[in-house]
C-alpha positions as CSV (number, residue, x, y, z in Angstrom):
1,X,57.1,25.6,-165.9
2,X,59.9,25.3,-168.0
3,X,58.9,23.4,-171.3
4,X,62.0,20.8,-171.1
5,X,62.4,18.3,-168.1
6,X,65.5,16.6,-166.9
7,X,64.9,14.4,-163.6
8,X,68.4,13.3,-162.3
9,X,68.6,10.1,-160.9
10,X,71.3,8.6,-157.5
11,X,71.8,5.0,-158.6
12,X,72.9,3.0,-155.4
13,X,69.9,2.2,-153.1
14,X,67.4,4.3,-156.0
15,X,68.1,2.1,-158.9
16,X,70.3,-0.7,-158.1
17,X,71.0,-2.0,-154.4
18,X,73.5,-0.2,-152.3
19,X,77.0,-1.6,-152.6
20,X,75.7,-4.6,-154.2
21,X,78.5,-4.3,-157.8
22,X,81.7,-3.1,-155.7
23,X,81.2,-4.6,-152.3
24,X,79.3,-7.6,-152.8
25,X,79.6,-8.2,-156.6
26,X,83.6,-7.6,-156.6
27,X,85.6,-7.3,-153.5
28,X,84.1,-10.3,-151.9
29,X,85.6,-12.5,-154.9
30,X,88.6,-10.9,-153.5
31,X,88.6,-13.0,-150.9
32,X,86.6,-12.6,-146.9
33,X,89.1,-10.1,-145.3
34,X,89.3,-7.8,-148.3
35,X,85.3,-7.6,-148.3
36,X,85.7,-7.0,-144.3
37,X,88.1,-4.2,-144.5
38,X,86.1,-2.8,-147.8
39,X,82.7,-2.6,-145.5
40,X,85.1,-1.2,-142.7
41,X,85.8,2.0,-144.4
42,X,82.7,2.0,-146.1
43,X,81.2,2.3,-142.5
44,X,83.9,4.8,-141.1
45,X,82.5,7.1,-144.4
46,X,78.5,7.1,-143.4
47,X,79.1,7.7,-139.8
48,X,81.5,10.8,-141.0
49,X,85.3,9.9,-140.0
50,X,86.3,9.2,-144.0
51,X,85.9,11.8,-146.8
52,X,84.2,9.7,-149.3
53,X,86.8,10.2,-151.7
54,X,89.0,8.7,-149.0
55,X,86.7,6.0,-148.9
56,X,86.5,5.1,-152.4
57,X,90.1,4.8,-152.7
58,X,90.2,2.0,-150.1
59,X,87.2,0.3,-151.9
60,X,89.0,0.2,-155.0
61,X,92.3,-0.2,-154.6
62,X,91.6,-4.1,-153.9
63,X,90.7,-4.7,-157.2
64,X,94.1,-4.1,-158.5
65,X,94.6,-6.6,-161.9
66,X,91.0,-7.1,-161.4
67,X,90.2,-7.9,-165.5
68,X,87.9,-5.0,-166.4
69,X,86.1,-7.7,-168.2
70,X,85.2,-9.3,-164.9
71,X,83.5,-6.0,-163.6
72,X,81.5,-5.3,-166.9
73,X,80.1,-8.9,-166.7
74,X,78.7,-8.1,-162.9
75,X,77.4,-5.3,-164.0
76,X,75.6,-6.9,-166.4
77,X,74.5,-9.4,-163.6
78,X,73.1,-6.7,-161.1
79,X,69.3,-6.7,-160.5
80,X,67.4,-3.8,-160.9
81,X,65.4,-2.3,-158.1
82,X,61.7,-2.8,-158.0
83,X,59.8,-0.9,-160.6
84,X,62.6,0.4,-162.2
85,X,62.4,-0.1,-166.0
86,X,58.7,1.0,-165.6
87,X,59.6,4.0,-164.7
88,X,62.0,4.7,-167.1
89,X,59.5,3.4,-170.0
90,X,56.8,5.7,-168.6
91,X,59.2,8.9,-168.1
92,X,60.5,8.2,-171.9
93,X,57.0,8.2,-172.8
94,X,55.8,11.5,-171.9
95,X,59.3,13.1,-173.0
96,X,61.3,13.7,-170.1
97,X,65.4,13.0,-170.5
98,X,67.2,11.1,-167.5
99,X,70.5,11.2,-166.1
100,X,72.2,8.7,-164.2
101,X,74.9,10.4,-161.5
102,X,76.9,7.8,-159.2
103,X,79.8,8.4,-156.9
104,X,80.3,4.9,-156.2
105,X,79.7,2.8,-159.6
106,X,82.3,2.9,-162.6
107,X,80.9,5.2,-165.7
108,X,81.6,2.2,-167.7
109,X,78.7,0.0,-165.4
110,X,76.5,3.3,-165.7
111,X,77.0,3.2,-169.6
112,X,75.2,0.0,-169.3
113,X,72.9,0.8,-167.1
114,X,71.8,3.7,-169.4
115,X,71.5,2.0,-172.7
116,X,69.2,-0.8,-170.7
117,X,66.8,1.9,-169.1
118,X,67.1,4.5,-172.2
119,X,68.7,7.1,-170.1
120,X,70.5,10.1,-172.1
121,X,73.5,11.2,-169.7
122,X,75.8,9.3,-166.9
123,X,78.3,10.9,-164.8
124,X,80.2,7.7,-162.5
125,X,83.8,7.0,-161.2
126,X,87.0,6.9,-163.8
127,X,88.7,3.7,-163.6
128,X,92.2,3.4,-164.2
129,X,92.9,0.2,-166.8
130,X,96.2,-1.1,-167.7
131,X,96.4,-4.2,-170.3
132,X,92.5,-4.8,-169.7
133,X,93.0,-5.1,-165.9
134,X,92.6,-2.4,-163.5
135,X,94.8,-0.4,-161.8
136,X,93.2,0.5,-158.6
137,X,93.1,4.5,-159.3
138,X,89.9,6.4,-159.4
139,X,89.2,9.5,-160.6
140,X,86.3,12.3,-161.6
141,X,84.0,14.8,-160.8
142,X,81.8,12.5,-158.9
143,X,84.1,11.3,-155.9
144,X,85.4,15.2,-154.7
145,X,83.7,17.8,-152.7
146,X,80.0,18.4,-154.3
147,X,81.1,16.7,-157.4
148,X,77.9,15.3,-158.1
149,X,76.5,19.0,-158.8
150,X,79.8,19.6,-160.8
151,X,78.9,16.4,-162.6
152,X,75.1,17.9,-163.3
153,X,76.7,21.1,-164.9
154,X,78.3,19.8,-167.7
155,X,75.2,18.0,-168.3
156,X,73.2,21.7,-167.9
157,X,75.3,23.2,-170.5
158,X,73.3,20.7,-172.5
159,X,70.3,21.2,-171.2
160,X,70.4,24.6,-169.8
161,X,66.6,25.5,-170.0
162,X,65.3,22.4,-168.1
163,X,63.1,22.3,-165.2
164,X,65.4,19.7,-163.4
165,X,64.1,16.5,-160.6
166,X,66.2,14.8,-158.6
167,X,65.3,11.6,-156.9
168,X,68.1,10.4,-154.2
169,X,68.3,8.9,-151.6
170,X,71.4,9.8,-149.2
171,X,73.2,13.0,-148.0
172,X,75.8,12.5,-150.7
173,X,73.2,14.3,-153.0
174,X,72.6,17.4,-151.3
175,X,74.6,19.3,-153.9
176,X,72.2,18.2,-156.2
177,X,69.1,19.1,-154.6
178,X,70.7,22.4,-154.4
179,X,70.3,23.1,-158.4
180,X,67.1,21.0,-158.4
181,X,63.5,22.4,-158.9
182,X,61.8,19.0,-157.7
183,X,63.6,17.4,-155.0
184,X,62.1,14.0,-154.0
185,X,63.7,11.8,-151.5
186,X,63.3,7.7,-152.0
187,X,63.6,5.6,-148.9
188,X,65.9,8.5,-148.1
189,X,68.3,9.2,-145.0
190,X,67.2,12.4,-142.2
191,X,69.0,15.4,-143.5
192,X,67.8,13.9,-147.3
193,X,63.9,13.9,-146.1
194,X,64.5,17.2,-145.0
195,X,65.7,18.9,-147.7
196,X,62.5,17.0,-150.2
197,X,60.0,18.3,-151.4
198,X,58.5,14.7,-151.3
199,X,59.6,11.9,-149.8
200,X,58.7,8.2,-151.2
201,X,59.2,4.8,-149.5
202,X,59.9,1.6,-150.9
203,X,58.0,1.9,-154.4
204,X,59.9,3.9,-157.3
205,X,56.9,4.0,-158.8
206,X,54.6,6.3,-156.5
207,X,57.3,9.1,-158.2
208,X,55.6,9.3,-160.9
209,X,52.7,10.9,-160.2
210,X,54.8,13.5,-158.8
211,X,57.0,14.6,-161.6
212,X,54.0,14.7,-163.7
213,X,53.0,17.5,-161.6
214,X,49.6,14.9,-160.1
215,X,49.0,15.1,-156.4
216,X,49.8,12.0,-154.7
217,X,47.3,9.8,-152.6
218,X,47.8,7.3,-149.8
219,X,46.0,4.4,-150.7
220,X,45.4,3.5,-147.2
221,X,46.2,-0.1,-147.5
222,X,49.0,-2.4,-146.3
223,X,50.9,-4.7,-147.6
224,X,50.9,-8.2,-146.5
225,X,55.0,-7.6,-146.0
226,X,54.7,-4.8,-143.9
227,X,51.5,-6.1,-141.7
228,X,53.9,-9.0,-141.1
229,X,56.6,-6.9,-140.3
230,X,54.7,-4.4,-137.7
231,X,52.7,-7.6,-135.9
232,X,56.2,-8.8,-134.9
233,X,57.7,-5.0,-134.3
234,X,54.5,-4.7,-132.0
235,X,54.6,-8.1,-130.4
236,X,58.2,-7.4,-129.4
237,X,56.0,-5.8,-126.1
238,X,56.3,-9.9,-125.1
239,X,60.0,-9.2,-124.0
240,X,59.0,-6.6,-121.5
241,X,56.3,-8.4,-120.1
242,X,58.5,-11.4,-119.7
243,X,61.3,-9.9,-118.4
244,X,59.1,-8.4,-115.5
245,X,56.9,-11.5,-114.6
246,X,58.8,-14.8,-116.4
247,X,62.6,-14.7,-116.7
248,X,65.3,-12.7,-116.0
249,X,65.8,-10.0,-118.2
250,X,69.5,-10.8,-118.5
251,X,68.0,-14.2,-120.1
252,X,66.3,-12.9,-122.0
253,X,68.5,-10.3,-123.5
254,X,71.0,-13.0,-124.2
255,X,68.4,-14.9,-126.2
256,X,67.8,-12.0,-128.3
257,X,71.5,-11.2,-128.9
258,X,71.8,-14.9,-130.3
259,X,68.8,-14.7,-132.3
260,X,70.2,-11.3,-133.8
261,X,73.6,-13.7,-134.3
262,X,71.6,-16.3,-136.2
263,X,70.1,-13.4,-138.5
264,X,73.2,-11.9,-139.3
265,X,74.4,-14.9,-140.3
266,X,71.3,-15.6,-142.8
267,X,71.3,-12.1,-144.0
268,X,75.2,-12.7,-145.2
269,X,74.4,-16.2,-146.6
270,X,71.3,-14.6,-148.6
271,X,73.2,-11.9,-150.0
272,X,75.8,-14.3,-151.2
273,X,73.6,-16.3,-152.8
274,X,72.5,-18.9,-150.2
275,X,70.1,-19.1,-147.5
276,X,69.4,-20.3,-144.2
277,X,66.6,-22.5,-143.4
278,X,62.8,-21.1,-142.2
279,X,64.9,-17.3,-141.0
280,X,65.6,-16.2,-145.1
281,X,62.1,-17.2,-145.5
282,X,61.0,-15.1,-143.1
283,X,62.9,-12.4,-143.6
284,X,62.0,-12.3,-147.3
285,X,58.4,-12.2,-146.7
286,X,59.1,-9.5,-144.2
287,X,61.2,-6.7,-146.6
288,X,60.4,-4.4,-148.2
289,X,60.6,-4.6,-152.3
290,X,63.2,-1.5,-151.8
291,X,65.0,-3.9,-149.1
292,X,65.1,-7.4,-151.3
293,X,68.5,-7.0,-153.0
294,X,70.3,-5.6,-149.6
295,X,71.6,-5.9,-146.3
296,X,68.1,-6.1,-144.3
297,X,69.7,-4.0,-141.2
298,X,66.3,-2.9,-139.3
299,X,65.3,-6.2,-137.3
300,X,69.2,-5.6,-135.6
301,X,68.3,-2.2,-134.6
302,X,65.0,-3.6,-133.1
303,X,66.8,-6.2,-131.5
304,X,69.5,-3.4,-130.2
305,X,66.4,-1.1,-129.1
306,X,64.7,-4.1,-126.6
307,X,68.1,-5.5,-125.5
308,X,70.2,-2.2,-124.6
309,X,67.2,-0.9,-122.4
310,X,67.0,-4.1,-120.4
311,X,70.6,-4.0,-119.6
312,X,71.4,0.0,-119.2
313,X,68.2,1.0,-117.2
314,X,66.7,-0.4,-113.8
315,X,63.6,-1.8,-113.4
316,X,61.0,-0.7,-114.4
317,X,62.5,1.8,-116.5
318,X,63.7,-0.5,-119.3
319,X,60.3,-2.3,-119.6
320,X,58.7,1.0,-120.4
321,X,61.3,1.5,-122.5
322,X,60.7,-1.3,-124.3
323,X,56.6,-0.8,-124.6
324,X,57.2,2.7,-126.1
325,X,59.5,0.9,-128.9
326,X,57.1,-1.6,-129.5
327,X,53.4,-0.3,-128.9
328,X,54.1,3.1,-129.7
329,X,56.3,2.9,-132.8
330,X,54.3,-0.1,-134.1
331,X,51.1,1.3,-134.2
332,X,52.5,4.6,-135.3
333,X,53.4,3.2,-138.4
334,X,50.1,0.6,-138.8
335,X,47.8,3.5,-138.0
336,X,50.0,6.4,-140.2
337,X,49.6,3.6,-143.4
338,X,45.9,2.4,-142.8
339,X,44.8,6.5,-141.6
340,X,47.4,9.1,-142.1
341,X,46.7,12.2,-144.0
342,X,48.5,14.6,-141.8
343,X,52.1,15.2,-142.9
344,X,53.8,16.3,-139.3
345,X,55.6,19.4,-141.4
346,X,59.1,19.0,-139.8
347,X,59.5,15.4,-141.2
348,X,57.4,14.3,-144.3
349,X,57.9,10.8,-143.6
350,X,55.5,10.2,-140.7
351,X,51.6,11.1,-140.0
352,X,49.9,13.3,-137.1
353,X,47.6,10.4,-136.7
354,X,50.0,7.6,-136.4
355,X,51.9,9.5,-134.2
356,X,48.9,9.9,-131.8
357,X,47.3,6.7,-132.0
358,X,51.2,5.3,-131.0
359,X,51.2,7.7,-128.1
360,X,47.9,6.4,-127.1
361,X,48.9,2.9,-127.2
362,X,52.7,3.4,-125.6
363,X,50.5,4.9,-122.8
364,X,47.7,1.9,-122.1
365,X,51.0,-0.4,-122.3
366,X,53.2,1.5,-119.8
367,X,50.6,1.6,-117.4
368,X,51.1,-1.8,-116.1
369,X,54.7,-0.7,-115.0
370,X,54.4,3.1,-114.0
371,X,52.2,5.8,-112.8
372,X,50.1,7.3,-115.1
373,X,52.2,10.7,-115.1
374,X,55.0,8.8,-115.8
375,X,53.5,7.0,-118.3
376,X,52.1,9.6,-120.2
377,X,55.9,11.9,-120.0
378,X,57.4,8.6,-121.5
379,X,55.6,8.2,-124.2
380,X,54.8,11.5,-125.0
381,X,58.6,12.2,-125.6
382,X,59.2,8.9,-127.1
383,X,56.7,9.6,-129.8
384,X,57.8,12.9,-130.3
385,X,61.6,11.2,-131.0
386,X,59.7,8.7,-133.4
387,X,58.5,11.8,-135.4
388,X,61.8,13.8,-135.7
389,X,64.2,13.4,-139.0
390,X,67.0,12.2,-136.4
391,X,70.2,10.4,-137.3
392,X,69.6,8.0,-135.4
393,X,67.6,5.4,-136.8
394,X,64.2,5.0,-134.9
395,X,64.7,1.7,-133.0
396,X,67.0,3.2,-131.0
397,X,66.1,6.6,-130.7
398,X,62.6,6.0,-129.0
399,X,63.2,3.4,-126.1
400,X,66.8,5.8,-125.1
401,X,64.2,9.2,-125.0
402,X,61.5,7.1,-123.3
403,X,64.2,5.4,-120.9
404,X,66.2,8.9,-120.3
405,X,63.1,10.9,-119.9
406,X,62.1,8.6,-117.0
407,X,65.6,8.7,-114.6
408,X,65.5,12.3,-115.7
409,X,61.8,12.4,-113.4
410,X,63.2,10.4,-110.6
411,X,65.7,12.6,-110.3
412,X,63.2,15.6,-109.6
C-alpha cells in the first residue's frame, strides 16, 4: 500500500445535510416562491432533465445582492452530521490528510468547514461578489462535466503518491470513484452502492474501521429508532387487511393521502425551525442520525407504496401488494440487522438472510388473499425487487413487481 493516504470527502448528505446552506439556509430567506422554484430545478436535476451546472445556475442566481456576509454567517450556523468531527479527529490522528470536494457549497463555506474539522484541501463553487454582495454567477471545476475528478487532480499534483478513499454519497461522484483506490459509499444512491467497495448507512463512523484497512462487523443489534421505524413499516399490513374486510379501500387510501399531507406539512415546519405537535415527535424518534437535519422523504414513499396499489390494481391484487411491501420488506430489513452476514453480491446494501426471512413472511401474509402458487410468484419477485440496486426507491418498487407479477399470471 502506498505509504501516504488521502481520503476524499462529498460534503452534502456525508458531512453536512443535503441542501440544508443554499436551499434551506439562503433561498428560503428569499422569500416561499423563490425556495419553491429553487427545489423545482433541484428536482428536474436528480431525476436527469437539468445538467447540474444548469441547475446550479437557477439555485444561485436568486441570491443576487445577497450580502456575502449573510452566507458566511449560515455557514457558520450549519450543523454537522452525526459523528463527524470524530472522525476527522481520529483520521488526523493516525496521519491521513482529507479533502473536502463540493459541487453545491461555495469554497468560501468549505474554507470553514475545513479549518473546523482540520481538513488540508477544498475544492467548492466560485462565487461571483461585487461591493460585498453577490452577483448570482458561479463558476469552477466542480459544477462542469466530471469536475469533481478535475478538482481532485490539482489536489494529486500535491499528493501524487497517495493511496486515495473516497466516501460519497450520490452519482455526482462517480468521477471520483474512478481515481479512487477505496471507494466507500455512505447512505449512498443505486448506481453509487454499486460502484463501492463498501457501503455504510447512517453512521459516519463505521468508516473507520475500513480505511484503517480493519474488517468491519455487524453488531447485530438494532436501534431503538429503527425497531420503531420497521414495527410501523410492518404494521402497515393493517391497511390491507382493512381494506379487504373493514372499509373501502378508497377510504382508506384517502385517509392515508391526508395523513401523508399532515407529515409534509410537519417535515417543512421542522426544517424551518418549528414543529408540529405529537407527528415531529414521532418522526424524530423514528430517523435516522443520518436523516435528523433533512427532508425525512421515506414514510411518503411508504405511504405512495400502500395507497397506489389499492387504487391501480383490482382486488385482491393490491392487498397482496400491499403485504409484500409491508411483511416482506419489513422483516427483510429487521432480520438482515438482527442476522445478516450474507452480502447478496449484486447490491452490498442488503443480506441473503433478510431477504429470505422477508420472502417467507410476504408468503404466510399473502396467503389469506391468494393461492399458494400465487403467493409464492408474488413474493418471490417482490423480494427479489427489494434486493436489486434499482432507481427506484424500495417502497415503490416492491408492491408495483408483486402487483405486476400477479395480472401478468392471470393473464396466462
Amino acid at each position: 500500500m502506498k505509504s501516504d493516504r488521502l481520503i476524499v470527502f462529498d460534503v452534502e448528505g456525508v458531512l453536512l445535510p443535503k441542501a440544508r446552506l443554499i436551499l434551506f439556509g439562503v433561498v428560503r430567506r428569499m422569500g416561499f416562491w423563490a425556495l419553491i422554484r429553487a427545489a423545482l430545478f433541484g428536482a428536474l436535476y436528480q431525476i436527469g432533465l437539468l445538467s447540474l451546472k444548469d441547475a446550479l445556475k437557477h439555485l444561485y442566481k436568486p441570491l443576487r445582492g445577497l450580502p456575502l456576509q449573510s452566507l458566511i454567517l449560515l455557514s457558520q450556523q450549519l450543523p454537522l452530521m452525526p459523528g463527524v468531527e470524530t472522525v476527522f479527529e481520529d483520521l488526523k490522528k493516525v496521519g491521513f490528510k482529507t479533502a473536502l470536494i463540493s459541487s453545491g457549497i461555495p469554497t468560501i463555506a468549505l474554507e470553514q468547514l475545513a479549518e473546523r474539522l482540520g481538513a488540508d484541501y477544498v475544492s467548492g463553487v466560485e462565487l461571483g461578489v461585487n461591493d460585498g454582495r453577490l452577483t448570482g454567477e458561479i463558476w469552477g471545476d466542480v459544477i462542469e462535466f466530471e469536475g469533481k475528478a478535475a478538482a481532485l487532480r490539482k489536489i494529486l499534483d500535491r499528493e501524487e503518491s497517495a493511496y486515495l478513499i473516497t466516501v460519497a454519497d450520490d452519482r455526482n461522484n462517480l468521477s471520483l470513484f474512478k481515481l479512487s483506490d477505496l471507494k466507500i459509499g455512505f447512505n449512498s444512491d443505486f448506481i453509487l452502492s454499486y460502484r463501492s467497495d463498501y457501503v455504510v448507512k447512517d453512521d459516519l463512523l463505521e468508516i473507520l474501521p475500513i480505511v484503517k484497512g480493519e474488517t468491519p462487523q455487524s453488531s447485530g443489534t438494532i436501534s431503538k429508532s429503527t425497531l420503531l421505524r420497521e414495527t410501523i413499516h410492518i404494521g402497515g399490513f393493517s391497511t390491507a387487511l382493512a381494506s379487504a374486510y373493514l372499509i373501502n379501500r378508497y377510504t382508506v387510501a384517502l385517509l392515508i393521502l391526508l395523513v401523508t399531507a399532515v407529515y409534509i406539512a410537519s417535515e417543512t415546519l421542522r426544517l424551518l425551525g418549528r414543529s408540529m405537535p405529537v407527528i415531529s415527535t414521532i418522526t424524530l424518534k423514528m430517523t435516522r442520525k443520518a436523516e435528523v437535519q433533512e427532508f425525512v422523504s421515506s414514510p411518503i414513499f411508504y405511504a405512495l407504496g400502500i395507497v397506489i396499489p389499492l387504487m391501480l390494481f383490482p382486488e385482491p391484487v393490491g392487498y397482496v401488494a400491499i403485504t409484500v411491501l409491508t411483511l416482506g420488506d419489513g422483516f427483510a430489513s429487521v432480520c438482515g440487522l438482527k442476522f445478516g452476514r450474507t452480502k447478496i453480491p449484486f447490491n452490498k446494501n442488503k443480506r441473503l438472510e433478510g431477504s429470505a426471512c422477508g420472502l417467507a413472511f410476504a408468503f404466510l401474509g399473502s396467503l389469506l388473499f391468494i393461492n399458494p402458487v400465487k403467493a409464492l410468484a408474488a413474493s418471490a419477485v417482490g423480494m427479489f425487487a427489494e434486493a436489486l440496486p434499482l432507481p427506484i426507491n424500495d417502497n415503490l418498487a416492491v408492491p408495483f413487481s408483486s402487483g405486476l407479477t400477479l395480472m401478468m399470471l392471470a393473464l396466462i
